[in-house]
PyMOL CGO cylinders between C-alpha atoms (Angstrom):
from pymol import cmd
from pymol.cgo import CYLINDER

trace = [
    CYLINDER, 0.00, 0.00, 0.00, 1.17, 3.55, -0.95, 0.3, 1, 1, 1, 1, 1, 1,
    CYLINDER, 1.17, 3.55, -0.95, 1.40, 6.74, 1.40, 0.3, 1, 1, 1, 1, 1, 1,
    CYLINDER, 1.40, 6.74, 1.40, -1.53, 8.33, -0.02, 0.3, 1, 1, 1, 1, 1, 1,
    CYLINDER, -1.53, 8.33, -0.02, -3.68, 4.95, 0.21, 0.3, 1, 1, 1, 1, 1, 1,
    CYLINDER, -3.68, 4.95, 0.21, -3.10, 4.44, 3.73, 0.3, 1, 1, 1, 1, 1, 1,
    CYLINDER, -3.10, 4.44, 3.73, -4.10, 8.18, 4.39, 0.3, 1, 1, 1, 1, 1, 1,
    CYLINDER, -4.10, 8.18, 4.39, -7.26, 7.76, 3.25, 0.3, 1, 1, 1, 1, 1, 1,
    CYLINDER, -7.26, 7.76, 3.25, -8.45, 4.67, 5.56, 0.3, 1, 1, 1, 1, 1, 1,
    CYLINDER, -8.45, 4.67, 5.56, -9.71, 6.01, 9.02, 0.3, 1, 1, 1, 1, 1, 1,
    CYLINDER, -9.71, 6.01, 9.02, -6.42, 4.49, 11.20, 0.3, 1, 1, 1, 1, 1, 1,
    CYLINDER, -6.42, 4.49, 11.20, -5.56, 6.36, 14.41, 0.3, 1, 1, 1, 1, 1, 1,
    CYLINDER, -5.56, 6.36, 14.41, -1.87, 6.35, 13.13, 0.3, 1, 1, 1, 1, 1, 1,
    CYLINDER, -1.87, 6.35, 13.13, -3.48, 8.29, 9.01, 0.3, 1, 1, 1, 1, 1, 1,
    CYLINDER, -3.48, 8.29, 9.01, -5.03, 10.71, 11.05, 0.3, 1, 1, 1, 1, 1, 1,
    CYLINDER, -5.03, 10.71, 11.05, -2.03, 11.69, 13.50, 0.3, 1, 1, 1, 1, 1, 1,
    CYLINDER, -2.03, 11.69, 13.50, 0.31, 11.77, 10.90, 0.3, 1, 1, 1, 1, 1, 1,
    CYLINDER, 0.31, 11.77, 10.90, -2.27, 14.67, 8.91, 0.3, 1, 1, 1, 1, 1, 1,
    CYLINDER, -2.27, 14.67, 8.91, -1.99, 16.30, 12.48, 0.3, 1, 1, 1, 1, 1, 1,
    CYLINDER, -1.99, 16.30, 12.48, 1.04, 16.15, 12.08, 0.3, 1, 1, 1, 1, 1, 1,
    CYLINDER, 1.04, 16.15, 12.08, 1.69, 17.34, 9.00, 0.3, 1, 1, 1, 1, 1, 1,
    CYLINDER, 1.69, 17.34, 9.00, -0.44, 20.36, 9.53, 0.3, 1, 1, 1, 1, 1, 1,
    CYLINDER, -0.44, 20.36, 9.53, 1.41, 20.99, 12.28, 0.3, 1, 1, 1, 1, 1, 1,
    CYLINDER, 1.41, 20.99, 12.28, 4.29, 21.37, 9.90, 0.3, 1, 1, 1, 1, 1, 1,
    CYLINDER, 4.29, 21.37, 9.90, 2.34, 23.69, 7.78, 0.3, 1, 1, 1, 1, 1, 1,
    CYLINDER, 2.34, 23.69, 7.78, 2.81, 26.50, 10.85, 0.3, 1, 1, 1, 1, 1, 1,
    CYLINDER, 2.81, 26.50, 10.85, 6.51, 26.66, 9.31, 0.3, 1, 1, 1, 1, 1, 1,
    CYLINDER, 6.51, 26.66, 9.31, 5.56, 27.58, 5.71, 0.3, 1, 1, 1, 1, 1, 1,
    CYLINDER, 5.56, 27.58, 5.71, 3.40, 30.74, 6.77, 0.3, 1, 1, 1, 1, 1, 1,
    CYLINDER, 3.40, 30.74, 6.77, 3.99, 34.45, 7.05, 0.3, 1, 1, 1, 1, 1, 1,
    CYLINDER, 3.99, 34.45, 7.05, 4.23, 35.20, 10.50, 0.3, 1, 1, 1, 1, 1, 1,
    CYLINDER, 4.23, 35.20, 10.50, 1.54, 37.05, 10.41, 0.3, 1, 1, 1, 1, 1, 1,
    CYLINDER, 1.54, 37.05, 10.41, -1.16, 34.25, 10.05, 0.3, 1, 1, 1, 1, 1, 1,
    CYLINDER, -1.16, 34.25, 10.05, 0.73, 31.81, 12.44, 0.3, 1, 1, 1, 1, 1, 1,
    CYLINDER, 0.73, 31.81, 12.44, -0.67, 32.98, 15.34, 0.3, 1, 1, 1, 1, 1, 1,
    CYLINDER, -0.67, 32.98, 15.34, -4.32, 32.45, 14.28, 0.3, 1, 1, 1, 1, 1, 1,
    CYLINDER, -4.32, 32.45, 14.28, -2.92, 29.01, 12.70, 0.3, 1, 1, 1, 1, 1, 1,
    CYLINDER, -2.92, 29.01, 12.70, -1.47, 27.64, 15.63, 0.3, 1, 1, 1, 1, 1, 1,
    CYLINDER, -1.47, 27.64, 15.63, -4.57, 28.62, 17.73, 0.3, 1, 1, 1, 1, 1, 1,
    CYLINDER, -4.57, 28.62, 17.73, -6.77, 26.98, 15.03, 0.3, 1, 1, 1, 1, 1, 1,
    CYLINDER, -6.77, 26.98, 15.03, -4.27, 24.00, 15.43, 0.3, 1, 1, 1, 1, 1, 1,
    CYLINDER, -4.27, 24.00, 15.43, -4.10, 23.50, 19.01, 0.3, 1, 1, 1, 1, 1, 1,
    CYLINDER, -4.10, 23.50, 19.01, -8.01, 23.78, 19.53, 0.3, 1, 1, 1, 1, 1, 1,
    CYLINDER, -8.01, 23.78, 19.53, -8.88, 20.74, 16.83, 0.3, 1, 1, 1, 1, 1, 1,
    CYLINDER, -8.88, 20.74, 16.83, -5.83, 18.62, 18.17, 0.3, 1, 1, 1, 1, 1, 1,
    CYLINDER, -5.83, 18.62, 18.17, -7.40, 18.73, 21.47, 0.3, 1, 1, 1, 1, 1, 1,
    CYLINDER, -7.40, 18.73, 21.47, -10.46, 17.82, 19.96, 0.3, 1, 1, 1, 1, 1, 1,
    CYLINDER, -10.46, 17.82, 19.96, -8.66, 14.94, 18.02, 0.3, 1, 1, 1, 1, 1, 1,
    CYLINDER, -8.66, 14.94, 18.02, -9.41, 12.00, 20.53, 0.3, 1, 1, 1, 1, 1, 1,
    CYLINDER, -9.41, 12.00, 20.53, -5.86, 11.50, 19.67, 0.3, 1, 1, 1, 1, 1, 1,
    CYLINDER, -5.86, 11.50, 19.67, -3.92, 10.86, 23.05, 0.3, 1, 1, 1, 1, 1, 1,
    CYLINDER, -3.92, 10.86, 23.05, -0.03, 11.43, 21.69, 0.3, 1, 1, 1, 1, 1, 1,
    CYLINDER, -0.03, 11.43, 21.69, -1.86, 14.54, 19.74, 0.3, 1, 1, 1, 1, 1, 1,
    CYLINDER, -1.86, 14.54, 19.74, -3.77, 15.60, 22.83, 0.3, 1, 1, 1, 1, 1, 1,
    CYLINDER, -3.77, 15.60, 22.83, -0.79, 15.88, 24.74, 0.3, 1, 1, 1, 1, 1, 1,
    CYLINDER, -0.79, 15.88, 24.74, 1.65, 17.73, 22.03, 0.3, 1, 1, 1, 1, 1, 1,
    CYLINDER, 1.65, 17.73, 22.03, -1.00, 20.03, 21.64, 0.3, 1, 1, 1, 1, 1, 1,
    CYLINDER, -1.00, 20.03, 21.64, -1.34, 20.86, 25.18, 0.3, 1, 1, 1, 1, 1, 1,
    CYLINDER, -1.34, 20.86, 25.18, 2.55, 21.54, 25.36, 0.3, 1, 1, 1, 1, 1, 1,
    CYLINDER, 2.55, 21.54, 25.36, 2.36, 23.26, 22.14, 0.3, 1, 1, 1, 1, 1, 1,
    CYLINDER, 2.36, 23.26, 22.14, -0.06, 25.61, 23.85, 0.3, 1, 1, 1, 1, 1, 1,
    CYLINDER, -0.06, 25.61, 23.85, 2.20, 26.01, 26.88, 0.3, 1, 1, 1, 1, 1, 1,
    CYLINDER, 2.20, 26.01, 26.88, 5.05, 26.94, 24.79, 0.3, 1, 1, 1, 1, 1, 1,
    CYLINDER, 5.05, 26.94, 24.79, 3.51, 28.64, 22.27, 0.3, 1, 1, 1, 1, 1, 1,
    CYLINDER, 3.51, 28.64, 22.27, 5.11, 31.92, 22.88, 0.3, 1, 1, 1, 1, 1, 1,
    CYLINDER, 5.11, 31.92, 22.88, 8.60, 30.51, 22.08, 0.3, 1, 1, 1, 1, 1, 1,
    CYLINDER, 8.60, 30.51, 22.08, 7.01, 28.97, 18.60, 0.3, 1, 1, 1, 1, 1, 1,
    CYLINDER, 7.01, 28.97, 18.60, 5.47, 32.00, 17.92, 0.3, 1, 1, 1, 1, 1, 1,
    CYLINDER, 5.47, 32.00, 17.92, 9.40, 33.82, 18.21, 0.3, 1, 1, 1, 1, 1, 1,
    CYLINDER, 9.40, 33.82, 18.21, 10.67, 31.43, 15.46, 0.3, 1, 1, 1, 1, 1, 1,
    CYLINDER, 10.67, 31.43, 15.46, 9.03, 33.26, 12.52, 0.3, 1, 1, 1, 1, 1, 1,
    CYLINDER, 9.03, 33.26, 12.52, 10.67, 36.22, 13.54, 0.3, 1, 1, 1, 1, 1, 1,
    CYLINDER, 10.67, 36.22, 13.54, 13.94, 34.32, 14.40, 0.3, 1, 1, 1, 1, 1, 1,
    CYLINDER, 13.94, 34.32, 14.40, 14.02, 31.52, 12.65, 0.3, 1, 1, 1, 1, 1, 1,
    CYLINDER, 14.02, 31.52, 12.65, 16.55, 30.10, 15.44, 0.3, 1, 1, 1, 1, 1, 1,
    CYLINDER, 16.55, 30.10, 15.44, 15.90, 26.66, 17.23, 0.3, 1, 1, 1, 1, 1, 1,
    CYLINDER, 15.90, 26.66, 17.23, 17.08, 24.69, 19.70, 0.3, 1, 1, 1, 1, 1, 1,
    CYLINDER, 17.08, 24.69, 19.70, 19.33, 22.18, 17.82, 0.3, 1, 1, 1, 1, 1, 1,
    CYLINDER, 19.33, 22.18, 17.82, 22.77, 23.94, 18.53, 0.3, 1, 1, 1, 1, 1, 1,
    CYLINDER, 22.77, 23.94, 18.53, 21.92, 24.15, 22.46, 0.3, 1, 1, 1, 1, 1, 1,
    CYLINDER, 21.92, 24.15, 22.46, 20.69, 20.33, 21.96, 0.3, 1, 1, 1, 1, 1, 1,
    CYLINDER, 20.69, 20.33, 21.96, 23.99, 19.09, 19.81, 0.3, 1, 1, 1, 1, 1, 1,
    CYLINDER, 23.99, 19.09, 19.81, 25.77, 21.08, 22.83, 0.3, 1, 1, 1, 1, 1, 1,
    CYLINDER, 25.77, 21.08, 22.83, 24.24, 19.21, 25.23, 0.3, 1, 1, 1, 1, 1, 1,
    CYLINDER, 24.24, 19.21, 25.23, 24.76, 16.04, 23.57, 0.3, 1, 1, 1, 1, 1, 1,
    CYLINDER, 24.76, 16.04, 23.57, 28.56, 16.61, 23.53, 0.3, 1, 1, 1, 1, 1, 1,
    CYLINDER, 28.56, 16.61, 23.53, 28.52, 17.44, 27.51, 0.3, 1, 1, 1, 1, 1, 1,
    CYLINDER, 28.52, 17.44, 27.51, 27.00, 14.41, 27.81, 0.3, 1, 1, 1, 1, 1, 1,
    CYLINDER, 27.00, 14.41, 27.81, 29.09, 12.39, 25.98, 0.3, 1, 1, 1, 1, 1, 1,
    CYLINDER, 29.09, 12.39, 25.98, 31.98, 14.68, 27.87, 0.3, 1, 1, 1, 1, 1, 1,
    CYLINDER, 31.98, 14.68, 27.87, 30.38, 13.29, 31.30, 0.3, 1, 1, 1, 1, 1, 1,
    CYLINDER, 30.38, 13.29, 31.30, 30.15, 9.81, 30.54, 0.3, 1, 1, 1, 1, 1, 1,
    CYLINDER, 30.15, 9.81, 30.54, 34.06, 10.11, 29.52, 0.3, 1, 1, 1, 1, 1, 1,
    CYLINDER, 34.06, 10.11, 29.52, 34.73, 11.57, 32.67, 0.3, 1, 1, 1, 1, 1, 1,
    CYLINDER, 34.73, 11.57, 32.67, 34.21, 8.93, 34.93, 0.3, 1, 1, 1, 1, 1, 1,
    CYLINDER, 34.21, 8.93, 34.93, 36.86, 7.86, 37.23, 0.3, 1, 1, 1, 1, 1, 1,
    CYLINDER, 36.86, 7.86, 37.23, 37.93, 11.64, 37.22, 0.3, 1, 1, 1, 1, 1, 1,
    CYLINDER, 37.93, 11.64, 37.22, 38.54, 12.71, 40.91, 0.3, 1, 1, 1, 1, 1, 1,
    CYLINDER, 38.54, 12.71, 40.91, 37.20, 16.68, 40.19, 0.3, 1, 1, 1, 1, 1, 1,
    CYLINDER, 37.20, 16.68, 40.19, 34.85, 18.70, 38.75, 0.3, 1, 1, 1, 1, 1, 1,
    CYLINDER, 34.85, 18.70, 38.75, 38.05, 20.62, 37.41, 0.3, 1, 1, 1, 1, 1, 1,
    CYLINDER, 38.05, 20.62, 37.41, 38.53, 17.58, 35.63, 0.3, 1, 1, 1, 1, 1, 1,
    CYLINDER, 38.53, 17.58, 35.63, 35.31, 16.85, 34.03, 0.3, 1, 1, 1, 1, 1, 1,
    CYLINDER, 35.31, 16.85, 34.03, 34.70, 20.62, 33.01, 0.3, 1, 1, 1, 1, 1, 1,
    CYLINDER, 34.70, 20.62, 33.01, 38.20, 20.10, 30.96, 0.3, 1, 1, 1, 1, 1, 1,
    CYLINDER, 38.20, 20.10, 30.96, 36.38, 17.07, 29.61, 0.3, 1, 1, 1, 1, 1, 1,
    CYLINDER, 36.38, 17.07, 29.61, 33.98, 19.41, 28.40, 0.3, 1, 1, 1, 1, 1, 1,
    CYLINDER, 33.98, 19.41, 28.40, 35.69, 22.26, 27.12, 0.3, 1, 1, 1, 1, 1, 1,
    CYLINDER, 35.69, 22.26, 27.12, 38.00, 19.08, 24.87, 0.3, 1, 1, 1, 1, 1, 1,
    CYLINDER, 38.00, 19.08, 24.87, 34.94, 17.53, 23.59, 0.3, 1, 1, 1, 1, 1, 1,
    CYLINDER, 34.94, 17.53, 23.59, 32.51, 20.63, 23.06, 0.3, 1, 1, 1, 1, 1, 1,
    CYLINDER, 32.51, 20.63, 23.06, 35.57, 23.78, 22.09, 0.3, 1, 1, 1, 1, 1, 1,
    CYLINDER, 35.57, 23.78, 22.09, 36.99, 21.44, 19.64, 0.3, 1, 1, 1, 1, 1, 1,
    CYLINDER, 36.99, 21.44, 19.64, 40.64, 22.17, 21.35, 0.3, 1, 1, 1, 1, 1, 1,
    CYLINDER, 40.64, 22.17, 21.35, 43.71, 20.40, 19.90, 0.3, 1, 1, 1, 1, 1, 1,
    CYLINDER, 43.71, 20.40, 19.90, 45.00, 18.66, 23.45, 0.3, 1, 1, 1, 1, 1, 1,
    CYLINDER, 45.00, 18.66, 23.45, 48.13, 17.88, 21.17, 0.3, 1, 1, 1, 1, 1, 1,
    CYLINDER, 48.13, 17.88, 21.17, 51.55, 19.83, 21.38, 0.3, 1, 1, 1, 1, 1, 1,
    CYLINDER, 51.55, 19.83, 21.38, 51.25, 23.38, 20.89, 0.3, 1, 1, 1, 1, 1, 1,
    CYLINDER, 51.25, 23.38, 20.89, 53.53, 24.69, 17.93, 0.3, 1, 1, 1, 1, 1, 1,
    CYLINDER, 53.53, 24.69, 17.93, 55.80, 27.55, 18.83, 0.3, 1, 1, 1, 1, 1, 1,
]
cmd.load_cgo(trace, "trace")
């Protein structure tokens, strides 16, 4: 069965995946008819009798503001997130380390990219 065909039958997962794709249509506006969009949006996902869509839509709603700030942005989260992931990866490397000296070195290797090699003079 194609995409499209499986769209059309009336399966919880067809009709979260539309919500979810009109979610994604919030991205494509001018930022001057997101607002009302997202509004639109949030109401009829809470109205989905979708549980997964229930609940995004709720946080959606609680974060809205910080959506909202992309279209004038257009900054997200994924550097602060691909940050994070390094720390972590910095912290599980860190065990055994007796300080917290140590394991902010750890970080500043891992996440600045430094050269712990020789320095050339």
């Amino acid at each position: 069965m194609r995409l499209e065909e499986l769209e059309r039958l009336p399966l919880k997962t067809a009709r979260a995946y539309r919500w979810a794709l009109r979610f994604d249509t919030f991205y494509e506006l001018a930022p001057d008819e997101a607002e009302a969009y997202l509004r639109r949006w949030q109401r009829g996902a809470v109205r989905s009798r979708l549980g997964p869509i229930i609940d995004f839509a709720r946080m959606v709603k609680e974060y809205s503001l910080g959506i909202l700030r992309w279209h004038h942005s257009k900054v997200s989260n994924g550097l602060l997130e691909g940050l994070n992931s390094l720390i972590q990866a910095a912290k599980r490397r860190a065990r055994g380390y007796r300080s917290t000296r140590n394991y902010i070195a750890m970080i500043h290797l891992v996440a600045g990219k430094l050269n712990p090699g020789p320095q050339p003079t």
